[in-house]
N, C-alpha and C positions, 0 to 999 in steps of 0.2 A: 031165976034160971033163964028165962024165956027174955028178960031183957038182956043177961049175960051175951045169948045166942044174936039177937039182932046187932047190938054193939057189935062181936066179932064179925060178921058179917059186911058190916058198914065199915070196918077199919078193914078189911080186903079189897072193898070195894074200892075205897079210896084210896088205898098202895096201887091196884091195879091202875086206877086212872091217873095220876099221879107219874108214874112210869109209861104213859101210852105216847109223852111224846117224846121220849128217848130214842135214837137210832141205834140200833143193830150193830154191836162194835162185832168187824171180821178183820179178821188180819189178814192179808192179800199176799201171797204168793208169785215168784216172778215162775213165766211160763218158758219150759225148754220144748226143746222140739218134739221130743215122746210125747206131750200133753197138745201139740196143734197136731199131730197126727189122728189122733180121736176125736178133733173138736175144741168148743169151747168149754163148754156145760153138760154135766153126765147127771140128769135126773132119775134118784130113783123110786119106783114107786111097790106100793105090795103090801101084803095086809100085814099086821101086828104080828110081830117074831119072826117074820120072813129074812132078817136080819141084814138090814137096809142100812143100821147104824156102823154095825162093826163091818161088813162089807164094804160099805162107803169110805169109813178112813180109812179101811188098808187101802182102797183104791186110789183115793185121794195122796193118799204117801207116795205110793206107786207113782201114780204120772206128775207127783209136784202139783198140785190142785189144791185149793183150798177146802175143806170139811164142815158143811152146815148141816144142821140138822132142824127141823121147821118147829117142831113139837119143843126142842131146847131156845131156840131163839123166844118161840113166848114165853116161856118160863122164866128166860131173861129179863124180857121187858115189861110181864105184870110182876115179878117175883114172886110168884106162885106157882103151887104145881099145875098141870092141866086138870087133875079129878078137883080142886078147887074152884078154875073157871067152871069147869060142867054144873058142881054144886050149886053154884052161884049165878050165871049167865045161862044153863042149859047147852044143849048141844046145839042150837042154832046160835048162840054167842059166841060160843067157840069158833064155828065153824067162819063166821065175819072177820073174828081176830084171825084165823088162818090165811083165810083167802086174801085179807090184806098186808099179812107178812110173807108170802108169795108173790106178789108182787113188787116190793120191796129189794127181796131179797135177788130174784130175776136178774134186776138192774145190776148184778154185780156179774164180772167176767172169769170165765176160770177155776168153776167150781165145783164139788160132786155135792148133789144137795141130798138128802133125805127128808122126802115127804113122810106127814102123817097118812094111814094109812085110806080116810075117809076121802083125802084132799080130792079125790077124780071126783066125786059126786058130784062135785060144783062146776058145773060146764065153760063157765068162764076160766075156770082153775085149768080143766083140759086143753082149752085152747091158748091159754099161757104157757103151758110145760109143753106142748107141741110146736110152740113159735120158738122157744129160748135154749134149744137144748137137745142129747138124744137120751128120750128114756127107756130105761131099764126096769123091767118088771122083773123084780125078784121071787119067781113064782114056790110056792110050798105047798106040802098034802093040807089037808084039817090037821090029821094025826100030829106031823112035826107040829103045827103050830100049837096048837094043843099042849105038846110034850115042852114045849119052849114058853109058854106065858100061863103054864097053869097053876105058878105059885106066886107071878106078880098081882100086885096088890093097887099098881099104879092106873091103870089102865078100866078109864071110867066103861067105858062100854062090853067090857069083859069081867064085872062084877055079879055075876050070875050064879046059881046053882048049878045049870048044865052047859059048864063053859063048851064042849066039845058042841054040844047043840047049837049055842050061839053062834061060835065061829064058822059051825056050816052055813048058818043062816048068812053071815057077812059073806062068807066066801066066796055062795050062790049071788049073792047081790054083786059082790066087786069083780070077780073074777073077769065075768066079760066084756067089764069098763079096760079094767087094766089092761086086757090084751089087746083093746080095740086099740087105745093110744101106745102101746108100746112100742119104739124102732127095735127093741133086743129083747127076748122073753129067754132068761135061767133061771132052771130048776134049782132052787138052794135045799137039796138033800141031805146027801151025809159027803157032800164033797170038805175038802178043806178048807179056810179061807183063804190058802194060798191059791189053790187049784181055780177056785171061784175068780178070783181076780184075777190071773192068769189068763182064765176061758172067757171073761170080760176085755181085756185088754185089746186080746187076739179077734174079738168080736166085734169090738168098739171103732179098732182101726179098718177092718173090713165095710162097716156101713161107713167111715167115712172116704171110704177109698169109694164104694159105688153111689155115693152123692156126688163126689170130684168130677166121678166119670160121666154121670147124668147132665152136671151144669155143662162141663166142654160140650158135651153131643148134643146139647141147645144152643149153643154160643152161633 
């Protein structure tokens, strides 16, 4: 049995690597004037359930933007889930394969991205999502998040007995990262995701109408 486990082990590894020098297929969208009104790049960021993924693409539909998501793109490129890289690489393995498909992915124009929700721990990560983009902190109680990932099974760092505990614990840690870096902090309550992306849109075009205003009044 125990060599059963090392072989499965060694045949992930080597899919994973095997795929590590694969690029990122995105299909690119042409840009209309509603989407240069907010920008180029709408990053979002916020902890697990904060609902970064389904906000993202209606947003992304909304201004004609392209729809990434950081945590899908590796899954793409080892063909494995993420609780498999943890398995197998730890959470500081992961976190390398993150921070270098952030990077990667940057270099594309036009996009609403969804970070994981660790990705600000990495300082270098902060100051990439702050050059490339405006982001969005999709802010949540514990309770909703709680009530939103307390039957996923996916999600290595929330594999706990006292999920509601843990995610305070994340929350107290992330919370004051994400709003340090964040240009737009929304509550994702019990709004809609129409109403959210509406309240996005109308919030998105306002910072970049007072960056417009900031550059001329240097000029």
């Amino acid at each position: 049995m125990r060599h059963l486990c090392v072989y499965a082990v060694c045949n992930i590894s080597a899919t994973i690597a095997q795929m590590e020098s694969a690029e990122p297929k995105v299909t690119m969208k042409k840009t209309n004037h509603t989407t240069k009104k907010v920008g180029s790049n709408i990053l979002l960021v916020g902890m697990m359930g904060a609902g970064k993924t389904t906000v993202g693409k209606s947003l992304a539909s909304y201004l004609n933007k392209t729809f990434i998501d950081t945590d899908h793109e590796i899954q793409k490129r080892t063909g494995v889930k993420i609780s498999v890289i943890f398995e197998i690489e730890g959470e500081a393995g992961f976190r390398k394969r993150e921070a270098k498909m952030l990077r990667e992915l940057l270099k594309i124009d036009n996009i609403v991205l969804a970070t994981g929700g660790g990705i600000i721990l990495n300082r270098e990560n902060r100051e990439l999502l702050r050059q490339n983009g405006t982001i969005v902190y999709l802010r949540a109680t514990v309770n909703d998040l709680w009530h939103r990932t307390r039957h996923n099974k996916d999600r290595p760092l929330l594999q706990t007995l006292d999920l509601q505990a843990k995610l305070a614990e994340l929350y107290d840690q992330r919370d004051p990262i994400y709003r340090e870096i964040a240009h737009i902090v929304v509550e994702s309550r019990k709004q809609s995701i129409r109403q959210m992306v509406k309240l996005l849109v109308q919030q998105l075009a306002y910072s970049a109408l007072r960056v417009n205003q900031t550059k001329t009044s240097t000029l």
